[in-house]
C-alpha positions in Angstrom: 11.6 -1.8 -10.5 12.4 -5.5 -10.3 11.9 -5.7 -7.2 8.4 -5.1 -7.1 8.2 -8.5 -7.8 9.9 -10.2 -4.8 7.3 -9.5 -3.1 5.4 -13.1 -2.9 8.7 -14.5 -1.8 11.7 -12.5 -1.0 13.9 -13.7 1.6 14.8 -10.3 3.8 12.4 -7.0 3.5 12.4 -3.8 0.7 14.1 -1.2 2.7 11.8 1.5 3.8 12.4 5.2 4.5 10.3 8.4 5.4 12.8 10.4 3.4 11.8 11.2 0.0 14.3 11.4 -2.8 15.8 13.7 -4.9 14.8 13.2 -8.6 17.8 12.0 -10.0 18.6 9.4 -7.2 18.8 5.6 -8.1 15.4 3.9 -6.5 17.7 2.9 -3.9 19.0 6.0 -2.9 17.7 7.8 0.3 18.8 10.9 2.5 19.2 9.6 6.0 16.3 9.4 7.6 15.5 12.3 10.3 13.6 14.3 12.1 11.5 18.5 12.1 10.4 21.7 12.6 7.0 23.1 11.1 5.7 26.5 9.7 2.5 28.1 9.7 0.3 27.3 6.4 -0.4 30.1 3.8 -2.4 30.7 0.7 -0.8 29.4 -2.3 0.9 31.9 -4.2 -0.9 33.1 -7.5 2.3 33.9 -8.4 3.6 30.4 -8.2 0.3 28.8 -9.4 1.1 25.9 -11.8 -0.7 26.3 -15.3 -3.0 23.7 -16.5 -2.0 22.3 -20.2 -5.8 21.5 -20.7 -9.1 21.6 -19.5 -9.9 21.7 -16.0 -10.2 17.7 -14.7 -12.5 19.2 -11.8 -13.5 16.7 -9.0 -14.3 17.6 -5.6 -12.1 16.9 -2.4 -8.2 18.5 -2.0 -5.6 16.6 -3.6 -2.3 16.5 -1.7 1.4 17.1 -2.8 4.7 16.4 -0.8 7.8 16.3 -2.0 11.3 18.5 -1.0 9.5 21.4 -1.1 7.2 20.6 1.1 3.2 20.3 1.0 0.7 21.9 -1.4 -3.1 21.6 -1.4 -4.8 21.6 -4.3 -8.2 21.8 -5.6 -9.6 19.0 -8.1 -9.4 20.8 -10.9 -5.7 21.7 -10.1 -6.4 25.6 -8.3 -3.6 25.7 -5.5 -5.6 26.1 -1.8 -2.7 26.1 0.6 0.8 25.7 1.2 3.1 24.4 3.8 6.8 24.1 4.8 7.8 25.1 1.7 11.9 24.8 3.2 11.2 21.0 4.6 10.8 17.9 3.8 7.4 16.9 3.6 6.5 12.7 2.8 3.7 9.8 3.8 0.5 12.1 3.5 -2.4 10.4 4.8 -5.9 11.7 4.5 -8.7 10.4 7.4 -11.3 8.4 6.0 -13.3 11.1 6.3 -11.0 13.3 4.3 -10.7 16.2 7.2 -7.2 15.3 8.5 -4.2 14.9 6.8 -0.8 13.8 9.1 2.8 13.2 7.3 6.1 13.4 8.4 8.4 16.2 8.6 11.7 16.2 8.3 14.0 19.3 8.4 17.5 18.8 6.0 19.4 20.7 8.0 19.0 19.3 11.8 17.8 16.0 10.7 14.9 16.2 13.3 11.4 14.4 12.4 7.8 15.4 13.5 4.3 14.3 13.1 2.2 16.8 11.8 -1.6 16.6 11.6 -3.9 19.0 9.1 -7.6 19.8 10.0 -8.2 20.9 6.5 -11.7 22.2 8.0 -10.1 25.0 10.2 -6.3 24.6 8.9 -5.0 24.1 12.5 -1.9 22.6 13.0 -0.9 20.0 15.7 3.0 19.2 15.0 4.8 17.1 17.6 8.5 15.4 17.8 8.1 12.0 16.4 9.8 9.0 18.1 10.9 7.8 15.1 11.0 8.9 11.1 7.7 7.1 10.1 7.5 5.7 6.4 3.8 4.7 6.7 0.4 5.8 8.7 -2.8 4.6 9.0 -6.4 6.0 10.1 -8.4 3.9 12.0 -12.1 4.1 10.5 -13.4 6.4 13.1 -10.3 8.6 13.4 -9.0 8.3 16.9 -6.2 6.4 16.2 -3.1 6.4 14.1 -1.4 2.9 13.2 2.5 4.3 12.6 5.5 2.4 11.3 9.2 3.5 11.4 12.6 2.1 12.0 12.9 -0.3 14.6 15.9 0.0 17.5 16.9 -3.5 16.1 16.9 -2.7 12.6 13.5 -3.7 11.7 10.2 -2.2 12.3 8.3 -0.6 14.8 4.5 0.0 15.3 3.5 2.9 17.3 -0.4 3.4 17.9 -0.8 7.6 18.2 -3.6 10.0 18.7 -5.6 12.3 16.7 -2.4 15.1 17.8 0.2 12.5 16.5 1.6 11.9 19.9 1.7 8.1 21.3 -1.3 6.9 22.4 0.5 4.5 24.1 4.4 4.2 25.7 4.7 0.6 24.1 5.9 -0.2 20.6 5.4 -3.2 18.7 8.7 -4.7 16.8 9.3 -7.3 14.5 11.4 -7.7 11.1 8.9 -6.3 8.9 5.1 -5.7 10.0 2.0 -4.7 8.0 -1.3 -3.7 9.4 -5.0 -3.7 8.6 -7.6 -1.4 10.8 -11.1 -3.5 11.2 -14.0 -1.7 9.0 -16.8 -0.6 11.7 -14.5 -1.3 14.6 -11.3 -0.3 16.6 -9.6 -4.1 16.4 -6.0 -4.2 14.2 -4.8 -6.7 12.3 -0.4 -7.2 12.4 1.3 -9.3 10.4 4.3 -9.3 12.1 7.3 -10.8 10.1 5.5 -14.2 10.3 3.2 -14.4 12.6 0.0 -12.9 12.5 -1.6 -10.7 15.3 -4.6 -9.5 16.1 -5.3 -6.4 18.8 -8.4 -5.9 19.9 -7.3 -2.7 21.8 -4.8 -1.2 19.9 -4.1 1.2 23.1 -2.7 -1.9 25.0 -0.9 -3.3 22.2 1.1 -6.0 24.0 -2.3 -7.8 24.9 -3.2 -9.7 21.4 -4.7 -12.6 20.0 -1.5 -14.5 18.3 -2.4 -16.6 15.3 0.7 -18.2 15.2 3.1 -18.0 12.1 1.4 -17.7 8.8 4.6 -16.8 6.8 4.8 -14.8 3.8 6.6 -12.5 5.8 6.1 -9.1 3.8 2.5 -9.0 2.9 -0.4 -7.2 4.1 -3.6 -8.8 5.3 -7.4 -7.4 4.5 -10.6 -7.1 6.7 -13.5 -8.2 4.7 -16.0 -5.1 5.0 -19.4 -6.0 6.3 -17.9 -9.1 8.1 -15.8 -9.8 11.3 -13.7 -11.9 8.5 -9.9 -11.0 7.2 -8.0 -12.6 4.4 -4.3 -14.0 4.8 -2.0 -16.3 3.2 -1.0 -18.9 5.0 2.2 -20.5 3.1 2.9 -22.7 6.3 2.2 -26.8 6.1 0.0 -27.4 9.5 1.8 -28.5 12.3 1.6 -32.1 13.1 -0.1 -32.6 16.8 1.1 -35.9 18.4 -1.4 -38.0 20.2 -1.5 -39.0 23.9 1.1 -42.1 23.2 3.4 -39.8 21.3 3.0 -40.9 18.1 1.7 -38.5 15.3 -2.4 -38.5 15.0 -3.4 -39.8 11.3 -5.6 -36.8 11.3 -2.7 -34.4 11.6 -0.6 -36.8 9.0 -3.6 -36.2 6.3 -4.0 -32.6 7.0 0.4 -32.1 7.0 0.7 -33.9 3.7 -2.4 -32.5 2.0 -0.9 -29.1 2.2 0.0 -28.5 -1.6 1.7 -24.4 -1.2 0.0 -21.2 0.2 -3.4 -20.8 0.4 -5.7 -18.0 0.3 -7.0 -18.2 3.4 -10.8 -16.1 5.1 -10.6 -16.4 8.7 -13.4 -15.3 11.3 -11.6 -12.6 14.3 -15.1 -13.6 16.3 -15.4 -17.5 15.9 -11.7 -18.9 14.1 -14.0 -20.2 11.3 -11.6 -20.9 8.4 -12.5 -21.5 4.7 -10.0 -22.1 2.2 -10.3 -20.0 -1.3 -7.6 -21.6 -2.7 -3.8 -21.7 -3.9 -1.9 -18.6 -3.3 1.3 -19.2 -5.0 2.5 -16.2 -6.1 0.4 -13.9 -4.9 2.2 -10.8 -4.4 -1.0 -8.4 -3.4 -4.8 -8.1 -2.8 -7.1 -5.5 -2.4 -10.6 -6.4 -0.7 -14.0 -4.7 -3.2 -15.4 -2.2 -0.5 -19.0 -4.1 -0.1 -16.9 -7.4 0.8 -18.1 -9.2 -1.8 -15.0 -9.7 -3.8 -11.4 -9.0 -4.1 -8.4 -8.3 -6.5 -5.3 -10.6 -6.3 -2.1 -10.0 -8.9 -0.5 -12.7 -9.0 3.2 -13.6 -10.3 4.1 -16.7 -12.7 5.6 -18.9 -10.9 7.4 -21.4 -13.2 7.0 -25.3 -11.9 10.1 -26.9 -11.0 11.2 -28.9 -14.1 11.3 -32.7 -13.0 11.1 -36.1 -14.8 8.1 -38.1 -14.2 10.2 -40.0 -11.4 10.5 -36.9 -9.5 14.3 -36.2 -10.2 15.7 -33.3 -12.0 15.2 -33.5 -16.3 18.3 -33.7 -18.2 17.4 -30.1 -19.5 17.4 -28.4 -16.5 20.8 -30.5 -15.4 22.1 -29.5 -18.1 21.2 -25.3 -18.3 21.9 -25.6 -14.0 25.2 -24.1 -15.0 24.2 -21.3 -17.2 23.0 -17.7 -16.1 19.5 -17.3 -15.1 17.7 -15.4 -17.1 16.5 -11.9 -15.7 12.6 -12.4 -14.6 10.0 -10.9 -17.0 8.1 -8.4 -14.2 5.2 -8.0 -16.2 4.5 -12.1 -15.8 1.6 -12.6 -14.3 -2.0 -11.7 -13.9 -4.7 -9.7 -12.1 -7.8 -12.1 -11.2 -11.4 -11.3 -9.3 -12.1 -14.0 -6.5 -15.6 -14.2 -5.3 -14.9 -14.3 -1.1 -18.2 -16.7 -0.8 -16.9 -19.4 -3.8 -13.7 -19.2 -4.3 -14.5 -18.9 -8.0 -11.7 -16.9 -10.0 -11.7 -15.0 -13.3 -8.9 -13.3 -14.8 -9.2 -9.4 -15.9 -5.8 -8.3 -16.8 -3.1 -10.9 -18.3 0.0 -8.6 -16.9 1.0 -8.6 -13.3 -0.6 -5.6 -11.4 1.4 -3.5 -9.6 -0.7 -1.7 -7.9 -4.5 -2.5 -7.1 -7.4 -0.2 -5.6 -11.3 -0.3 -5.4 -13.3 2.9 -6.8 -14.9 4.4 -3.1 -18.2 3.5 -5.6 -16.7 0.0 -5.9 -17.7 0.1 -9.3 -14.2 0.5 -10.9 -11.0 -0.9 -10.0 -7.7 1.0 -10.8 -4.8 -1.3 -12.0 -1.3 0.0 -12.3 0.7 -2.9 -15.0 4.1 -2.8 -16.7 3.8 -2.0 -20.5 4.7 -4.6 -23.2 6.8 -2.3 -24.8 8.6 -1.7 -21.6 8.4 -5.2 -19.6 11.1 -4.1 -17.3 8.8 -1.8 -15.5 9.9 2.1 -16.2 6.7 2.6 -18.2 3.7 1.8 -16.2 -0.1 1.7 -17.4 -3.1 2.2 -15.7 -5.9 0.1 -16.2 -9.6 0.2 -15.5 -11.4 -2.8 -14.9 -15.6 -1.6 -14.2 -17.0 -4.7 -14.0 -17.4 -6.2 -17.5 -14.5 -5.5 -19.0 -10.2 -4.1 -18.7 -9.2 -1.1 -20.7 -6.0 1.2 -20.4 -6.7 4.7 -19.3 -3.0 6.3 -19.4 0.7 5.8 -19.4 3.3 7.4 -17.4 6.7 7.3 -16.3 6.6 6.7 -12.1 8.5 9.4 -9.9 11.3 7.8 -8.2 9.7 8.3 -4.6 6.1 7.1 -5.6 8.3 3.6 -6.6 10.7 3.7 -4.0 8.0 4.3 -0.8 4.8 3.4 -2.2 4.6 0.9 -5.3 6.7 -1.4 -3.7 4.5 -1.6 -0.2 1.3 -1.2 -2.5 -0.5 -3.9 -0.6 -0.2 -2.2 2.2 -0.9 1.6 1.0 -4.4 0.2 -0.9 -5.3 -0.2 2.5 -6.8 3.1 2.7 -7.6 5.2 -0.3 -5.7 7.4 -1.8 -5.1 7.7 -5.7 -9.0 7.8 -6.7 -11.2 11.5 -6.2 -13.9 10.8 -3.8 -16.7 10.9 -6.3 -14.4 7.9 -8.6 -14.5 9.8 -11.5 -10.6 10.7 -12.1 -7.3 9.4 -10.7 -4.2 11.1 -9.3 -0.5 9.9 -9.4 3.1 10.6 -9.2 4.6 10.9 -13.0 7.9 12.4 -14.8 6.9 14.9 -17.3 9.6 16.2 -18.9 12.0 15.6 -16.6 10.4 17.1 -13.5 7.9 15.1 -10.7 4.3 16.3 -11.2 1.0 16.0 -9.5 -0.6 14.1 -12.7 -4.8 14.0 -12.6 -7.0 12.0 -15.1 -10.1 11.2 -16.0 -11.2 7.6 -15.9 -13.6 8.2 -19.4 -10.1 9.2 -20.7 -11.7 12.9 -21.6 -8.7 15.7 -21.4 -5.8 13.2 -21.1 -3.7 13.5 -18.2 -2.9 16.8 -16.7 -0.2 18.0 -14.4 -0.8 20.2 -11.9 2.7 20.8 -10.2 5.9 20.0 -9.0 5.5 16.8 -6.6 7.2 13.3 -6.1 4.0 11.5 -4.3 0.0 13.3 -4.7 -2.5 11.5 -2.8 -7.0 12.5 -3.0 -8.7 13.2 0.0 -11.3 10.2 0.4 -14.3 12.7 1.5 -14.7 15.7 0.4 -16.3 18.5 2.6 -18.6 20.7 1.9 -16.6 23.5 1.2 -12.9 24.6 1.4 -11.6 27.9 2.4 -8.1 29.3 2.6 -5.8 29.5 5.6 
């Protein structure tokens, strides 16, 4: 778990993998990644039905949960709906933002062989197709045409691929860099890329080599944020500017002021239509942020960073020349906060005095759901959830992470918060990945705390449709 904390400033990327792991793997253990075959859905099995421990949380929309045994629909208040490729390996479910598709990737443990698969929960109708490569994160574009799809890269790092509602390539060009993160435009078609350091911007994601380039940014593994109700997005730039030199050669004072005025990263709200920039301010540390679905704020955890012990001269203290021998002490992962920045002032205020883990908005934007190591347990195995509604930060629950919800999702949170996918549609109860007595379970609370938490069934990662439909029928 300590490396959730690298985020901010990590030297070479997390490594990622569509394979999900076995429940008594270390978190850096994976099955080699690979590639499917698919099977017809069913009804769940009354006979296999979990049990529920207590009351019914309820909740409309269909929860889904993937793990080795495949993929399980369930009702909100835990009722099994449907089940899938009960033999295969079933990981990155990802519900439409309209909560009628579903695509993850498939990955058969005998062959090795990957496919796409994509769910129309409204008729159950499969569309499974080879997948060019094992992908370990998707993304719906807002009106559901496109998929934004990362996997290993031929060169070791990552690859975009853009495919279609089927899960096919929409395109026959890839995108690669290092490490990449991606951000679809709210309203719109356009994609943000932040490509190891550069930033991109693709204003038809079909034609993907044909992009605005925003030059390097840095902060290589972080994603950026569309600001909804805008044509703004929010980045960290952790670059000085560049100094331009003037027709004689020499550097222009202008550039000289602007270079050494640079004091770290900043928070940075750029417009994709005009290039206006406003500064909100110093990003050291920030190792996420999650943008309030009107726009009009947005959540950023940031990590302690300690300042660099000096004498007033500028040269190192005789305390730290003297300890520059000793061990370092093992970073505290719960250092840090969770603050609210208003996107129009800049202003800050702090709601949770632990680092946060894992940030994302209510679909109400009322709420926002905070995942924070424990102060009993500052190393990180013990998580709490938090609730922050507007006024004030309480805990809602503790729990013990499943290895693959840490492994392929907690540590790319900034990236996963992208699109919804732990709160019910109506953002009234929560569902998560958590050990309960020694088995991963679909766990489902209540944000008023009523009922506890209750699991539902055997699964390393459980993600809430967004939407909910009208009504849900069997296959």
């Amino acid at each position: 778990m300590g490396a959730l904390l690298v985020l901010a400033s990590c030297a070479s990327p997390p490594t990622r993998t569509s394979t999900p792991a076995p429940t008594d793997m270390s978190l850096e253990s994976a099955l080699a990644p690979g590639a499917g075959t698919t099977s017809a859905p069913a009804p769940a099995s009354a006979r296999e039905a979990p049990q529920a421990t207590i009351a019914p949380v309820g909740g409309r929309g269909l929860i889904a949960a993937t793990g080795p045994t495949g993929l399980r629909f369930l009702m909100g208040d835990g009722r099994p709906l449907a089940e899938w490729a009960n033999d295969l390996l079933v990981t990155q479910p990802t519900w439409s933002r309209d909560g009628r598709r579903l695509v993850a990737t498939v990955v058969d443990p005998d062959s090795g062989a990957a496919s796409v698969a994509v769910i129309d929960v409204s008729t159950w109708q499969i569309e499974a197709s080879p997948a060019s490569r094992p992908y370990f994160f998707y993304s719906w574009s807002h009106d559901g045409t496109r998929l934004a799809a990362l996997g290993p890269g031929g060169s070791g790092g990552t690859s975009l691929d853009i495919l279609d509602t089927t899960g096919t390539p929409a395109s026959n060009v890839s995108l690669e860099s290092g490490s990449m993160y991606v951000a679809w435009e709210p309203g719109g078609d356009r994609l943000l890329v932040h490509a190891g350091s550069q930033l991109w911007l693709l204003a038809d994601p079909d034609s993907p080599r044909e992009h605005t380039d925003y030059g390097p940014v840095g902060f290589d593994f972080q994603a950026p944020a569309w600001i909804p109700g805008s044509s703004d997005f929010l980045y960290v730039n952790s670059l000085a500017p560049s100094v331009q030199n003037g027709p004689d050669g020499s550097a222009s004072e202008a550039g000289l002021d602007e270079a050494l005025a640079f004091s770290g990263p900043r928070l940075v709200r750029r417009s994709a239509d005009s290039g206006e920039l406003t500064d909100l301010g110093d990003a050291e540390g920030l190792a996420m942020m999650s943008v309030h679905p009107e726009g009009r704020l947005a959540a950023l955890s940031v990590v302690d960073v300690p300042a660099a012990a000096a004498a007033p001269d500028g040269s190192p203290d005789s305390a730290s020349t003297a300890q520059a021998d000793e061990p370092a002490a093992q970073p505290d992962v719960s250092s840090g906060a969770v603050w609210i920045v208003d996107l129009d002032t800049g202003e800050r205020v702090a709601v949770l005095d632990r680092l946060g883990f894992w940030l994302e908005w209510s679909h109400d934007g009322r709420s926002l759901l905070i995942a924070a190591p424990t102060p009993q347990d500052p190393g990180g195995a013990t998580l709490a959830w938090h609730i922050w509604d507007g006024r004030e930060t309480q805990e809602l629950a503790r729990f013990n992470p499943t290895v693959a919800f840490v492994r392929d999702y907690l540590r790319f949170a900034d990236q996963y918060v992208e699109t919804p996918r732990l709160w019910s549609p109506d953002s009234d109860a929560i569902v998560f990945g958590a050990v309960s007595v020694g088995l991963d379970t679909t766990a489902v609370a209540r944000i008023d705390g009523i009922g506890g938490v209750r699991n539902v069934g055997v699964a390393d990662v459980s993600f809430w449709s967004p939407a909910a439909l009208d009504s849900y029928a069997g296959p």
